[in-house]
C-alpha positions in Angstrom: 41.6 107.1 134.3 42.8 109.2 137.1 41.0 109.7 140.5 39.6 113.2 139.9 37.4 112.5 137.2 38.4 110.6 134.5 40.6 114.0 132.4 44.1 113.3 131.5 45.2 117.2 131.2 44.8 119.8 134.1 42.6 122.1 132.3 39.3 120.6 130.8 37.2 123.7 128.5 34.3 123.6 126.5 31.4 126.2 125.2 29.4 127.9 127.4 28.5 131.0 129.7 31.7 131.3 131.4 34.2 130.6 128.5 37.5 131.3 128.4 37.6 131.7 133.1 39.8 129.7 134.8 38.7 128.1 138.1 40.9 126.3 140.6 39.6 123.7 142.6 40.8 122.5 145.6 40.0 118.9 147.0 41.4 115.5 148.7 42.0 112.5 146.4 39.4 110.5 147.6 36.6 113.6 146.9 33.2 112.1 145.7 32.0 115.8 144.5 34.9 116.1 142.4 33.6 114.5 139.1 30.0 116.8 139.6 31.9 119.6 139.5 33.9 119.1 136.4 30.5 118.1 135.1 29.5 121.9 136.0 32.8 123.3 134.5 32.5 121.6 131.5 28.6 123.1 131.0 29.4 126.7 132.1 32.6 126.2 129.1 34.8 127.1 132.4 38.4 125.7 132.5 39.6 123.5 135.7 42.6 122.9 137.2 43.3 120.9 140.3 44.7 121.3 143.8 45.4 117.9 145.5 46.9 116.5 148.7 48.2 113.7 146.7 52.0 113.1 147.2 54.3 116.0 146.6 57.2 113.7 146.1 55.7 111.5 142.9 55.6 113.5 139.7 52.0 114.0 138.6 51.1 110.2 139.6 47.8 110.5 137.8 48.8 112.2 135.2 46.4 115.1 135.0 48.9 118.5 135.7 47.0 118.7 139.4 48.7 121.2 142.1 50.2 119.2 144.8 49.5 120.5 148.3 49.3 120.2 151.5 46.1 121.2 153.3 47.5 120.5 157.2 50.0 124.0 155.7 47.3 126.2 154.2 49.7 129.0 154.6 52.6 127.0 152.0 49.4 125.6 150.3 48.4 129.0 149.5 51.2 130.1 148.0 51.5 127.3 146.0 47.9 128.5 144.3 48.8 132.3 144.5 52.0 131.5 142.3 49.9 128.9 139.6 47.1 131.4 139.4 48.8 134.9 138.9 51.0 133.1 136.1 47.9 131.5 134.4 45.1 133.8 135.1 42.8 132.2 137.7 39.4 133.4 138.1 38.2 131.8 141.3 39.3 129.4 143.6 36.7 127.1 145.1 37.4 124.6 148.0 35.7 121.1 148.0 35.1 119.3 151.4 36.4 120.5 154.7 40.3 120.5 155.1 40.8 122.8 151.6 38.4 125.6 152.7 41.5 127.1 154.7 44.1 127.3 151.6 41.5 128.5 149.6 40.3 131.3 151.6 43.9 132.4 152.0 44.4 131.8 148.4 41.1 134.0 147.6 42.3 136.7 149.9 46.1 137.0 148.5 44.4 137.0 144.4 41.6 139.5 145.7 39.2 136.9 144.8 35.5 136.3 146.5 35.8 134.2 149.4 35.4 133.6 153.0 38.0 135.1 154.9 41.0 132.8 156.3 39.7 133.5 159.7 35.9 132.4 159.0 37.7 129.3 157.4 40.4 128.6 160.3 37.7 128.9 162.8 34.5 126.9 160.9 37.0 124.0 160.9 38.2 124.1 164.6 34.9 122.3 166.1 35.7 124.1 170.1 36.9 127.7 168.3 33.6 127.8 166.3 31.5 126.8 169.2 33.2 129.6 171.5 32.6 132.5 168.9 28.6 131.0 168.3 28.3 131.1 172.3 30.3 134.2 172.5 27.3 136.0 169.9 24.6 134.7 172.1 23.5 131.9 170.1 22.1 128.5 171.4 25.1 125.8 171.6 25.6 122.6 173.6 27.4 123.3 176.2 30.7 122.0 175.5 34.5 121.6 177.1 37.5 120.3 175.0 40.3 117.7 176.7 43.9 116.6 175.8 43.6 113.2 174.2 46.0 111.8 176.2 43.8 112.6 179.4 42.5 109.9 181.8 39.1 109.5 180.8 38.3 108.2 184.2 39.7 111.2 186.0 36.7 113.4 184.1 33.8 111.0 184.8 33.1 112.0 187.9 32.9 115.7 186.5 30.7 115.2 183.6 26.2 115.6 183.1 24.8 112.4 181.5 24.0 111.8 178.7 26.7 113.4 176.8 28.4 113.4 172.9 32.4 112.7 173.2 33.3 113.7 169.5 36.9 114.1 167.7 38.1 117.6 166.5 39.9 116.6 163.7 36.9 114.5 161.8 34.0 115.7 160.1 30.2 113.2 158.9 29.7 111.9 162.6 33.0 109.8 162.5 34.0 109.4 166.0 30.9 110.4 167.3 29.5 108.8 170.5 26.6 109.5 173.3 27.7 108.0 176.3 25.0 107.6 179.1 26.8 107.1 182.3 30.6 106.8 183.7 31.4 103.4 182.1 30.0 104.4 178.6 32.1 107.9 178.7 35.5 105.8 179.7 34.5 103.1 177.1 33.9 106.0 174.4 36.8 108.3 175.0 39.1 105.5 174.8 37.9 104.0 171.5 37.8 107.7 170.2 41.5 108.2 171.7 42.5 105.2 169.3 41.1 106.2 166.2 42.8 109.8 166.1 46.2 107.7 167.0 45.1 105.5 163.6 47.6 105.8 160.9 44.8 107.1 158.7 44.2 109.8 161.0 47.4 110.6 161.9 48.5 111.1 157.8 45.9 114.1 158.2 48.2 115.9 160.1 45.7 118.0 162.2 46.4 119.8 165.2 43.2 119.1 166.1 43.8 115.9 166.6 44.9 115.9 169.9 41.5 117.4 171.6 38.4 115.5 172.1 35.4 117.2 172.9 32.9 116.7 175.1 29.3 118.3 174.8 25.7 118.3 176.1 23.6 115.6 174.5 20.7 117.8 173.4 17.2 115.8 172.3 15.3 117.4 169.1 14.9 117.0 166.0 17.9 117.4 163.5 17.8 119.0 160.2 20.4 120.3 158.1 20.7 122.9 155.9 22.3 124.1 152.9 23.4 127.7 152.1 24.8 130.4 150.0 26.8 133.3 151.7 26.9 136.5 149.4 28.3 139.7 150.9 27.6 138.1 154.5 23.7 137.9 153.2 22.5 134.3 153.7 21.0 132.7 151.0 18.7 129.5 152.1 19.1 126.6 149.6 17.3 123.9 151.0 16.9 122.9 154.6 16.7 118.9 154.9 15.0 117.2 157.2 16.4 113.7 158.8 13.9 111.5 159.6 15.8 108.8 161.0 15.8 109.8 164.4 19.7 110.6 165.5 19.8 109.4 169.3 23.4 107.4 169.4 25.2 105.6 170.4 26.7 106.3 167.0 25.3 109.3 164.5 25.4 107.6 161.5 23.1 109.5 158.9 20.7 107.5 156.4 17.7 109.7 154.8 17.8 113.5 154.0 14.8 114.9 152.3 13.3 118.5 151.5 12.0 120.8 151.4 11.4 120.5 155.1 7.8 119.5 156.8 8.9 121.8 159.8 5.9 124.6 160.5 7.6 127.6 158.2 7.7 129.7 161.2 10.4 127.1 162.7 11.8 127.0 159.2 12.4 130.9 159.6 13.6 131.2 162.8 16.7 128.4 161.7 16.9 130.5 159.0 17.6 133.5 161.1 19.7 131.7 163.7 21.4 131.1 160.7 22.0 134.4 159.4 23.4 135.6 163.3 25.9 132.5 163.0 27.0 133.7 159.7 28.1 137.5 160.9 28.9 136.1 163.9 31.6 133.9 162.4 32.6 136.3 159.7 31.9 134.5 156.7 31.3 136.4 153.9 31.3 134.9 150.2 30.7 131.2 149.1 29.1 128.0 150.1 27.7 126.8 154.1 26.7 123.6 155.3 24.5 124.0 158.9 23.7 121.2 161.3 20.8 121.6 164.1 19.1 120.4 166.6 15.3 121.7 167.5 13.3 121.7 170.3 11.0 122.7 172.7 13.9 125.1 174.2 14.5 126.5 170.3 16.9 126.1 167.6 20.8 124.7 169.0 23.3 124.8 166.2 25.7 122.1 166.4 27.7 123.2 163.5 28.5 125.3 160.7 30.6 124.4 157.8 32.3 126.9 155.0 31.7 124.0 152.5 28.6 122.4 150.3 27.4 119.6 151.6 29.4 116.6 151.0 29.6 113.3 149.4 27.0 112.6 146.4 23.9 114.3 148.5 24.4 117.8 146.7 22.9 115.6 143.7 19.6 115.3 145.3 19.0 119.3 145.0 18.4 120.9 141.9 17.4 124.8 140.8 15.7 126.9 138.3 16.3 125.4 134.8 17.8 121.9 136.2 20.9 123.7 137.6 23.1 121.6 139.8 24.4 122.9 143.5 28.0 122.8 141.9 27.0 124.6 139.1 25.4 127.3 141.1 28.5 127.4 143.2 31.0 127.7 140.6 28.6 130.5 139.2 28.7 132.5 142.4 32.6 131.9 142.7 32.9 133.5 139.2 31.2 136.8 140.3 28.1 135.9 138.2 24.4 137.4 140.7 22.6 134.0 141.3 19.4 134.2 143.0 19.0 130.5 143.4 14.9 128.9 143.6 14.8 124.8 144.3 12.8 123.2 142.1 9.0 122.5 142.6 9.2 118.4 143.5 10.0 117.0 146.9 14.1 114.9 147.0 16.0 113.3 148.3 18.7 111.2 149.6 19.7 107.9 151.2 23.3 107.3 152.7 23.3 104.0 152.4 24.7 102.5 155.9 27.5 99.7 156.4 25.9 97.3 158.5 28.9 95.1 159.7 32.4 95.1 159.4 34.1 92.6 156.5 34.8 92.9 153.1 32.4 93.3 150.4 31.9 90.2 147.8 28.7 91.4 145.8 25.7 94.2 146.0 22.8 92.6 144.4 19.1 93.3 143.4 20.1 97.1 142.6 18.7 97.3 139.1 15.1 96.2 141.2 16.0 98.3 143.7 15.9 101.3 141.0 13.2 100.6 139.5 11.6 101.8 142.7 8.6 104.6 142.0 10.2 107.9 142.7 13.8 106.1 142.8 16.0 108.2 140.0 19.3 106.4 140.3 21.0 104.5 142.8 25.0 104.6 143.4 27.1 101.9 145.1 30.4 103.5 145.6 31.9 100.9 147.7 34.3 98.6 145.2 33.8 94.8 145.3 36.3 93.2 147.9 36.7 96.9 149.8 37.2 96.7 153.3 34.3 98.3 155.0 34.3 99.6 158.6 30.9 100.7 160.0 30.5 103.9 161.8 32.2 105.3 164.3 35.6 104.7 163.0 34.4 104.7 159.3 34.4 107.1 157.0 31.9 106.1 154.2 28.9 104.2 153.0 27.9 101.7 150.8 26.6 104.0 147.9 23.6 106.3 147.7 20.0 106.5 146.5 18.5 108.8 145.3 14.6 110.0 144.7 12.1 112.5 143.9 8.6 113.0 143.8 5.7 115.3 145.1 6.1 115.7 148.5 9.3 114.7 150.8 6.8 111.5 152.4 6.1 110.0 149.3 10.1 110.5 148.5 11.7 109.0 152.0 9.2 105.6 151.5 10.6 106.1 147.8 13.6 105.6 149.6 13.1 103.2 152.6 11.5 100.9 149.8 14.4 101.0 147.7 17.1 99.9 150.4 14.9 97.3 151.5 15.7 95.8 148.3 19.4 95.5 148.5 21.1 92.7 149.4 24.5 93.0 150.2 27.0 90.4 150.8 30.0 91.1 153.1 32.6 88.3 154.3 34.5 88.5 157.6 37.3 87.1 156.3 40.5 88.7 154.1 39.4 88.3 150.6 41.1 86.0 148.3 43.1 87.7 145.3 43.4 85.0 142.6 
C-alpha cells in the first residue's frame, strides 16, 4: 500500500456525477487529506491522478503512476502538469496543503482552468508579502517587520514592543511560533527559531522563505478560524470555528475547533466581511481559503489567509447538505459544477490531539473507551507506535484526532475534553529497541 491512499494505479474511476473527468491533485507525501479526497473522487465517479514531491530520481517508488515534482519550482512544476494534462485530458487541478497551491495555480492558469491566480497563490504563501498587500487595503494586521535569519537577535531587542510573536516564513500550523515577553525571551526565541529553519527537515523544503523570520505585534483576543469557498472573487462562508482553548504562547499549539461559532452573529458578519475585502484585496478568485483571526475590543485583525482547505483530518469535522464532505464540495467547485454549500444542522467538531513530551511512542491506550464518549464519532491516532514525536514548536504534528458532534458546539467541545481525558499515552525518552 502506497502513501497516497492505498491505489496501486494513477487513475482510480468509478460511477457517479462527474464520470468520465479527470482531476489532478497536487500534494506532499506525507498529506493526511490525501486519502479523503480520493474518497470524494471515487463517489463523484471522478478519475485521479497524483502530483508529488516525492523523489524525481526513483522511478515511481510507490508504484501508483504519481507526477513527480518539485513544489520549491512551481514554474518547472507546472509544466510538468501542463504537459500530463493536455496529453490526457485534465479537468481540474486542485492543490492540497500549502506549498502546491503555487504550481497549481500556474498550472490552472496555462490549461485555462478555474483557479486562483499564481499571484494570489505566490503571495498567500509569503507570510510578510501577504501581510503588506492586507495593510496596504486598509485592513487590520499586526504590525509586523521581517529580519535576515542570520541577524543578531540581540542587536534588535532593544528596538522591539513587548510582548511580541517571532514566527518562521517558511512554516505553516503554528510551527515555530513563539511570544516572547521581554529582551531575554525574544533572544532566546529567535535563536531556537533560527535553528529549526537550518534543520535538515527544513532545509529539504527548499524555501526562500526560509531565511526571514518575522516579528509581529502580539495582539490579545479571541481566535477563530474560518473556512471558505472563493467563486468568481465572491466569498462563500463555510463554517467559522471557534478555538476555545485560549491561544496566549509561549507556543500556539492548537487543540479544540468547534462550530458553528457562539460569536454574537453581528461579529460573525463583520469577519465575514473583513473577509471578503482580504479576498479582493489579495486577488484570489476561484477555489478553496483557510482564514485565521484574532478579535477584540479594537475589531477583527487577520493574521492570515491561506489559498488552501483547512488541513490535516479537521476538514472531517464539517459536513453539508446531503452528508457532503468539504473535499467533495471542493472537487465539485474545481469541476465547474454551481455549489451553493449549507453546513449541516448539528454542532462539530475537532480535537488536535497535543504531544505532551518529547520521546518515542510505545502504546496509546483506553481509545476504544475514549470513543465511546457521548457525542464522540471516531477518534484517529495517526502517530505510529515507536514514532519519534517532537512537541510544538519544532514539531509538525499530533498524536491523532477526535472527533464529535452533537446539538450545540458546548455540548460537543466537553464531548471532546472528556474524550482526551481518557487517553493514556505512553512515550519513552529513550531510542526505541528494534528486535
Amino acid at each position: 500500500m502506497n502513501r497516497l491512499g492505498g491505489r496501486s494505479s494513477a487513475k482510480i474511476v468509478l460511477m457517479g456525477s462527474h464520470r468520465g473527468k479527470t482531476v489532478l491533485l497536487l500534494s506532499t507525501t506525507t498529506g493526511y487529506q490525501t486519502r479523503a479526497f480520493v474518497s470524494a473522487a471515487e463517489k463523484l465517479g471522478t478519475a485521479v491522478v497524483f502530483g508529488t514531491d516525492r523523489c524525481h530520481v526513483l522511478e515511481d517508488p510507490w508504484r501508483d503512476g504519481a507526477l513527480a515534482l518539485r513544489f520549491e519550482d512551481p514554474a518547472a512544476s507546472a509544466g510538468i502538469v501542463v504537459e500530463y494534462a493536455r496529453a490526457h485530458s485534465v479537468d481540474a487541478v486542485v492543490a492540497i496543503g500549502d506549498q502546491p497551491t503555487p504550481t497549481a495555480a500556474r498550472a490552472a492558469q496555462w490549461l485555462r482552468l478555474p483557479g486562483h491566480p499564481p499571484d494570489a497563490a505566490d503571495v498567500c504563501r509569503d507570510k510578510y508579502r501577504s501581510r503588506e498587500c492586507l495593510r496596504s487595503a486598509g485592513l487590520k494586521v499586526p504590525s509586523f517587520e521581517r529580519f535576515a535569519r542570520n541577524t543578531n537577535p540581540r542587536q534588535l531587542a532593544s528596538a522591539i514592543s513587548f510582548p511580541c510573536v517571532i514566527k518562521p516564513l517558511a512554516l505553516s500550523g503554528s510551527r515555530g511560533v513563539i511570544r516572547a515577553n521581554d529582551a531575554e525571551e525574544f533572544e532566546a526565541a529567535f535563536a531556537r527559531i533560527n535553528r529549526l529553519l537550518g534543520s535538515p527537515e527544513v532545509g529539504v523544503l527548499r524555501d526562500p522563505a526560509s531565511g526571514f523570520i518575522q516579528v509581529e505585534e502580539y495582539i490579545d483576543g479571541v481566535e477563530v478560524a474560518v473556512e471558505g469557498l472563493v467563486d468568481a472573487g465572491r466569498l462563500q462562508l463555510l463554517a467559522i470555528f471557534d478555538k476555545p482553548d485560549p491561544l496566549v504562547g509561549p507556543f500556539f499549539e492548537e487543540t479544540i475547533y468547534t462550530t458553528p461559532s457562539r460569536l454574537p452573529a453581528s461579529t460573525q458578519k463583520h469577519a465575514g466581511d473583513l473577509l471578503q475585502r482580504a479576498v479582493a484585496a489579495l486577488g484570489l478568485f476561484h477555489g478553496p481559503l483557510h482564514a485565521e483571526l484574532r478579535l477584540n475590543s479594537a475589531g477583527a485583525w487577520i493574521l492570515e489567509v491561506a489559498a488552501r482547505p483547512i488541513g490535516g483530518l479537521c476538514a472531517r469535522s464539517l459536513r453539508f447538505q446531503e452528508g457532503m464532505s468539504l473535499e467533495e464540495l471542493i472537487l465539485r467547485h474545481a469541476l465547474g459544477e454551481n455549489v451553493s454549500p449549507v453546513r449541516e444542522s448539528c454542532a462539530s467538531g475537532v480535537m488536535m490531539i497535543p504531544i505532551p513530551q518529547p520521546g518515542f511512542l510505545e502504546s496509546a491506550e483506553n481509545v476504544e473507551e475514549a470513543a465511546r464518549t457521548p457525542g464522540v464519532e471516531a477518534i484517529e491516532i495517526t502517530a505510529k507506535l515507536r514514532q519519534q514525536l517532537v512537541p510544538l514548536p519544532e514539531g509538525a504534528s499530533y498524536l491523532g484526532f477526535i472527533f464529535a458532534r452533537g446539538e450545540t458546539p458546548q455540548f460537543v467541545e466537553q464531548s471532546l475534553r472528556a474524550a482526551h481525558a481518557k487517553l493514556r499515552f505512553v512515550i519513552s525518552a529513550a531510542l526505541p529497541v528494534v528486535s
